[in-house]
C-alpha positions, 0 to 999 in steps of 0.5 A, spaced: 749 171 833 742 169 830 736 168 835 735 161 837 729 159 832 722 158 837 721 151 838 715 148 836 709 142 838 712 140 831 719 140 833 716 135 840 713 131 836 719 129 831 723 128 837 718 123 841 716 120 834 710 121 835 704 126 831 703 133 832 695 131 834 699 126 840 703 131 842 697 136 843 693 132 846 699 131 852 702 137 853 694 139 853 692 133 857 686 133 853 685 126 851 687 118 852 694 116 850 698 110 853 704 113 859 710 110 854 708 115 849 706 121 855 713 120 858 716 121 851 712 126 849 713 130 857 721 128 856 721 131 848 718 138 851 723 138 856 729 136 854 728 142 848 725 146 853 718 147 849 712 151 853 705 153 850 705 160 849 699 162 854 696 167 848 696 162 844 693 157 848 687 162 849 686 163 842 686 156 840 681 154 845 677 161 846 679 162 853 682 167 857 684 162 862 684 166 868 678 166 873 676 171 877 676 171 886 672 177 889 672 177 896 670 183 902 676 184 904 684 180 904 686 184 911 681 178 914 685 172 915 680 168 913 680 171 906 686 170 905 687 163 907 680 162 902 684 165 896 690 162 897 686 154 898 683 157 890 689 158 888 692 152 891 687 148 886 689 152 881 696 150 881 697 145 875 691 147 871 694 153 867 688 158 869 691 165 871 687 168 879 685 174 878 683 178 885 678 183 887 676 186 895 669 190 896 670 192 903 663 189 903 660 194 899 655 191 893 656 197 889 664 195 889 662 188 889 658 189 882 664 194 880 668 188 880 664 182 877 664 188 870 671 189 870 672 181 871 667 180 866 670 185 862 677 182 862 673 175 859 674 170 865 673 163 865 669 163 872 668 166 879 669 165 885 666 170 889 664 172 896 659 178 896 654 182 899 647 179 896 650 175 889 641 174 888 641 181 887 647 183 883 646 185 876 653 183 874 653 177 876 646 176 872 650 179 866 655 173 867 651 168 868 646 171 861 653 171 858 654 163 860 660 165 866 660 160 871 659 161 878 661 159 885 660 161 892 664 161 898 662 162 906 654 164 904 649 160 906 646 156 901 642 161 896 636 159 890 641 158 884 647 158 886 652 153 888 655 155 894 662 152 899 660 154 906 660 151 913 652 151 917 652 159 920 645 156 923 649 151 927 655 153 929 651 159 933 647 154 935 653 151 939 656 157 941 648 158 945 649 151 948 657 152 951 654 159 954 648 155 956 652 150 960 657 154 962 651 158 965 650 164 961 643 167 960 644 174 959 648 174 952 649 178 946 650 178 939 656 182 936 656 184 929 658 188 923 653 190 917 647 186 919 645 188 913 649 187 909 653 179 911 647 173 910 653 169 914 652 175 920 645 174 921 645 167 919 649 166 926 645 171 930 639 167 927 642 160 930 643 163 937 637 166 938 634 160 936 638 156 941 638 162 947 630 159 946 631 153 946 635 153 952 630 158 956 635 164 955 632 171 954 633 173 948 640 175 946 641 183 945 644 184 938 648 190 938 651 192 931 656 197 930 661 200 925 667 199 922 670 205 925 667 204 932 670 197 931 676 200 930 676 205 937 676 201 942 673 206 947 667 207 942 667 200 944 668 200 951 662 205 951 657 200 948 659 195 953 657 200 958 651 201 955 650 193 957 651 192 964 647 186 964 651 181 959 655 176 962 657 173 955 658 176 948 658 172 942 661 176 937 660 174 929 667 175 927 674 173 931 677 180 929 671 183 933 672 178 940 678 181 940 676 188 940 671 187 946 677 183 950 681 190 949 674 195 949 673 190 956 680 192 959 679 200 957 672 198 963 677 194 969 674 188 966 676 181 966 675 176 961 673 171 962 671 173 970 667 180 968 665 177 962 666 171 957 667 172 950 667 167 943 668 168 936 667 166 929 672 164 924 678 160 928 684 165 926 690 162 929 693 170 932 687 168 936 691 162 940 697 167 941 693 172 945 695 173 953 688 170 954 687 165 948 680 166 944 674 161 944 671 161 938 668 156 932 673 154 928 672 154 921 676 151 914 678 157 909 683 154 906 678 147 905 673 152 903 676 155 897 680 149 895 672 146 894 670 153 891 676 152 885 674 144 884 667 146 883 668 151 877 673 147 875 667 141 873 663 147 871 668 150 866 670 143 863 661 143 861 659 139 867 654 142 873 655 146 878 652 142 884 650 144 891 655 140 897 654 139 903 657 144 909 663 144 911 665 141 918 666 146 924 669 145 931 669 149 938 676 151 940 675 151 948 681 157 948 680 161 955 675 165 954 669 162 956 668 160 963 661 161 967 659 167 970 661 170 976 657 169 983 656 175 984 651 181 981 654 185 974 656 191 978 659 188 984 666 190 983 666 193 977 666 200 978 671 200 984 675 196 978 674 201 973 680 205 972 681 212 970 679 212 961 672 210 965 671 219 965 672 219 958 667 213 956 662 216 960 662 223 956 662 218 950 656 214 953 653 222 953 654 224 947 650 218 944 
């Protein structure tokens, strides 16, 4: 039996009674035409099971049609749900997503962009350490890539989908404050390295100020430490002051609640504890997570509707920050009556030798 000859524009527009032109610019959706002729033409192309070939519409309109998604990491929830929101718009646009992590390292991150660029993508969506001083996004910019951010605060030059770090620490002083906290810290990973991170411990310090509240104590860690809930237990420790952590992620909060148990501590008795970011495993826990709720899947959504606009020649425009919301949860409540050590130490259990030899050895 010979193969069934490949079915043509030429053969739709015969079927629909329409010319080839028509034809293109329905099934492209790249023109006006009247709905009766849009029905015909949809209805021939289906009835003789007709689809654009997606290396022919590339070469045709000297697109790749694929956009390229850089995010820190996809283990994150919150990355996750924001590639999804991109793809989500993607849908229907017949532009392919192509995904990429850095593990929040800017020599990852500019490795990405050059192979993105390589394979000649249409735009970027991309979350970065520094997007102002990544030569490879320059590149793509010089080669007229268009380009748009999601969770960095607004930066010169860029457009950005995001939610007002700034304010949202704000809020998480003025619970703490009314809850009648003052010796507080910031939690946070790669300072140096995350706008978001030191944006939100700019916004609490600002507000612990405002309020009257000591400073802060900003505590950094690494990944690995992050990971070792005694390493955790022993930074803790090293803080017997704190009555209240506001931790620049909900992955973070998490691990103080589990560093706090290695100590005997209660939360939120010995110690309240909010995060950023609103993960939904953070409703599940025994002690359900407070935390500053965000909206990824939105934020992406936002992103992919702006590089749209811009890949079809219009302007990349700055938009305002997305909402934000506290969830109460319940770990937070206002400190206890007595001193930080009274109590503690007779509830310390045994791991309490090993985190002192740890708080020894540096």
């Amino acid at each position: 039996m010979p193969p069934k000859a490949k079915v043509t524009i030429k053969d739709v527009a015969l079927k629909a009674g329409c010319g080839i032109a028509t034809a293109s610019r329905v099934l492209n959706n790249s023109g006006p035409t009247s709905a009766e002729v849009r029905e015909r033409v949809n209805r021939a192309a289906l009835d003789l099971g007709f689809s654009f070939s997606a290396i022919g519409r590339a070469l045709q309109s000297s697109k790749s049609m694929t956009v390229g998604c850089l995010v820190p990491s996809l283990a994150n929830p919150v990355f996750a749900e924001a590639v999804q929101g991109v793809q989500n718009e993607l849908v229907g646009t017949n532009y392919q997503l192509l995904i990429s992590s850095s593990n929040y390292d800017d020599k990852a991150d500019d490795a990405a962009i050059s192979t993105l660029v390589s394979k000649e993508v249409d735009g970027l969506i991309v979350t970065m350490v520094a997007p102002e001083r990544s030569p490879a996004l320059k590149l793509a910019h010089q080669r007229g890539i268009p380009a748009s951010l999601m969770f960095h605060d607004p930066i010169k030059g860029f457009a950005t989908s995001y939610v007002d770090n700034f304010e949202a620490a704000r809020d998480v002083a003025q619970r703490f404050s009314e809850c009648g906290h003052r010796r507080t810290g910031f939690l946070a990973l790669r300072l140096a390295t995350s706008d978001r991170s030191r944006n939100r411990y700019a916004g609490f310090h600002a507000e612990c100020r405002a309020r009257g509240m000591p400073d802060p104590a900003l505590i950094e860690l690494s990944e690995t430490d992050a990971n070792r809930p005694e390493k955790l237990a022993a930074i803790l420790a090293a803080h017997p002051d704190l009555t209240a952590i506001f931790a620049s992620n909900d992955f973070l909060a998490i691990a103080v609640q589990k560093a706090a148990r290695l100590l005997g501590w209660i939360v939120p008795r010995d110690l309240s504890v909010v995060g950023f970011d609103g993960i939904e495993i953070g409703k599940l826990l025994d002690v359900p997570l407070a935390t500053i709720e965000t909206m990824p899947e939105k934020m992406g959504r936002q992103a992919a509707k702006s590089l749209l606009t811009a890949m079809q020649g219009g302007v990349l425009e700055q938009l305002p920050p997305l909402p934000f919301r506290f969830r109460a949860g319940a770990t937070l409540a206002a400190p206890r009556a007595k001193s930080r050590d009274d109590g503690r130490v007779a509830a310390q259990p045994p791991s309490v030798p090993l985190i002192k030899t740890i708080l020894k050895q540096g």
